[in-house]
C-alpha positions as CSV (number, residue, x, y, z in Angstrom):
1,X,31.6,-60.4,15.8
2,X,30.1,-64.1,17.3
3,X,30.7,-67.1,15.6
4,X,28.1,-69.7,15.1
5,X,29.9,-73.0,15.7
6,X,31.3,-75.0,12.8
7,X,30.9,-79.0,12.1
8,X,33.5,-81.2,11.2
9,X,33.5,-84.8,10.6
10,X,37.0,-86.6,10.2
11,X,37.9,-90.4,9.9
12,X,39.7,-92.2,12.5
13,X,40.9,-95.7,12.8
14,X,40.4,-96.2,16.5
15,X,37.6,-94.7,18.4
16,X,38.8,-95.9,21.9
17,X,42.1,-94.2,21.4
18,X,40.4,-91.2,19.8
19,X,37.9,-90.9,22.8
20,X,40.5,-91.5,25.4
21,X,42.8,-88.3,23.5
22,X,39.7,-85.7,22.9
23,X,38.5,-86.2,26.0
24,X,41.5,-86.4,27.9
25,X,44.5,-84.3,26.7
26,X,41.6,-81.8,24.8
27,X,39.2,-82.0,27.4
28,X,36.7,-82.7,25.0
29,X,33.1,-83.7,26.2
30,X,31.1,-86.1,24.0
31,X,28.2,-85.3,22.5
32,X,26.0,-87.9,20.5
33,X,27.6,-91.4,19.5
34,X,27.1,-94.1,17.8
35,X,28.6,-97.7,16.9
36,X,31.1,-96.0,14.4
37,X,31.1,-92.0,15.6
38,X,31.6,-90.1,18.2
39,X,30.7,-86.1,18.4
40,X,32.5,-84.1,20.7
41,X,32.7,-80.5,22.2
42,X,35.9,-78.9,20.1
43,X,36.1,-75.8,22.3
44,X,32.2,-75.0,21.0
45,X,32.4,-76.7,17.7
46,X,31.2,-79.9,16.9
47,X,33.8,-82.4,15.2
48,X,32.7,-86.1,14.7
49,X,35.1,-88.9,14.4
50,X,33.8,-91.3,11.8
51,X,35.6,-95.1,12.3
52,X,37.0,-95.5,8.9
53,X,39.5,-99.1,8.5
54,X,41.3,-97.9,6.6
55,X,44.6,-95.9,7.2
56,X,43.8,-92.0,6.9
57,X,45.4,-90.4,4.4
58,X,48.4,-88.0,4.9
59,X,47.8,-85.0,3.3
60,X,50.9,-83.3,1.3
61,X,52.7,-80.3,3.0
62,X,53.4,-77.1,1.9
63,X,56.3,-74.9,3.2
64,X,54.8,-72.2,5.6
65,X,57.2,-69.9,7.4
66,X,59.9,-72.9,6.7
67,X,57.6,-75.6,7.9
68,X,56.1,-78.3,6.4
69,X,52.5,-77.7,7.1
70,X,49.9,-80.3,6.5
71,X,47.9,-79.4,3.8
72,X,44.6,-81.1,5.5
73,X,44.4,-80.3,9.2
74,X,41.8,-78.6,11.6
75,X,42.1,-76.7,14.9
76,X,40.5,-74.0,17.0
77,X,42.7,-70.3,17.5
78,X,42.7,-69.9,21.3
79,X,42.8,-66.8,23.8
80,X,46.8,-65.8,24.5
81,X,46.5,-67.6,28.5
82,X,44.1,-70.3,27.0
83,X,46.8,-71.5,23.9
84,X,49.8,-71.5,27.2
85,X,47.8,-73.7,29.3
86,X,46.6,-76.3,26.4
87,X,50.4,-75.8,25.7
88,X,51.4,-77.5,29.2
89,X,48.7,-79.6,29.4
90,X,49.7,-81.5,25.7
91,X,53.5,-81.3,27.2
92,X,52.5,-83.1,30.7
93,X,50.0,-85.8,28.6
94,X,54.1,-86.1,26.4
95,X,52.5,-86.0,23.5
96,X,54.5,-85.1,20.4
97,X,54.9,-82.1,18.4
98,X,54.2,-82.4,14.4
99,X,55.7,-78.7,14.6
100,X,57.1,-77.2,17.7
101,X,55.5,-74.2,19.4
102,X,56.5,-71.0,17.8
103,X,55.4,-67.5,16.9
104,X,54.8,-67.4,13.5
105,X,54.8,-64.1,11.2
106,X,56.5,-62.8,13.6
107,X,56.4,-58.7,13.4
108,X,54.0,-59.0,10.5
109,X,50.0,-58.2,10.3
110,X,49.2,-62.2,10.9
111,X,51.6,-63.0,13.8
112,X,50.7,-65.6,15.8
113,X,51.6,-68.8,18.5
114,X,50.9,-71.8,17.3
115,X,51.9,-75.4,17.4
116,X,51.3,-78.8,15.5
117,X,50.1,-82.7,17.0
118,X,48.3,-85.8,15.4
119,X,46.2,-87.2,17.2
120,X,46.2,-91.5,17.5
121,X,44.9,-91.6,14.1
122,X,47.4,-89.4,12.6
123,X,44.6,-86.6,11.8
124,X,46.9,-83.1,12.6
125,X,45.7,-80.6,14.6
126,X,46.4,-77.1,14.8
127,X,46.6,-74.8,17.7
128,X,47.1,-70.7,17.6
129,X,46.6,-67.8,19.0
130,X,46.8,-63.8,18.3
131,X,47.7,-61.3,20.7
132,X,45.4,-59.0,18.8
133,X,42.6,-60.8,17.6
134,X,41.9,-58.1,14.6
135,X,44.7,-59.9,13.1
136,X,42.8,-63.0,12.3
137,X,42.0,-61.9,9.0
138,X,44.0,-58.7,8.6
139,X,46.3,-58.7,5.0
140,X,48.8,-56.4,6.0
């Protein structure tokens, strides 16, 4: 099945500290930009960072596998060898975890590696990956 790439636009508070994390510890590469946005390569997909003054909000959580996962948050599920090494890169750039690395499901129909950041504007981010891909959107 091929995916056609989604967009997502998402406020931020600092676009110099956005571009410098995207580009960096995502390896991002920038697309168009403007005065207030910048669009970047999100492993295919388009995302734009809007500059919004304002503090972004923090979503509530709800309790996921005993976790408190952040009820607005984006991300991108990853290849099994892709997820380990944006896994050590985010390690060596010592950026935090929102919710450590850890196989989720585990020995159930939607198991699955994944791990939590924020990035400088507190927007959370989301990476996973499947062993077996058919498990994306299996139910049991």
């Amino acid at each position: 099945m091929s995916m056609a790439p989604f967009h997502l636009a998402f406020p931020v508070t600092n676009l110099a500290a956005v571009r410098e994390f995207y580009c960096s510890a995502l390896r991002c590469d920038i697309g168009r930009e403007g005065d207030r946005w910048i669009d970047f390569n999100f492993f295919g997909h388009q995302i734009t960072a809007h500059l919004d003054g304002t503090a972004v909000h923090q979503p509530s959580r709800n309790q996921v596998d005993n976790k408190a996962v952040p009820a607005r948050h984006f991300g991108v599920i990853l290849d099994w060898n892709a997820w380990d090494e944006l896994l050590a890169r985010i390690k060596s750039y010592d950026i935090a975890f929102y919710i450590e690395p850890y196989t989720r499901f585990a020995g159930e129909a939607g198991e699955q590696r994944t791990f939590f950041i924020q990035d400088p504007s507190e927007n959370f981010l989301e990476f996973k990956c499947f062993q077996d891909k058919s498990y994306i959107f299996r139910k049991e």
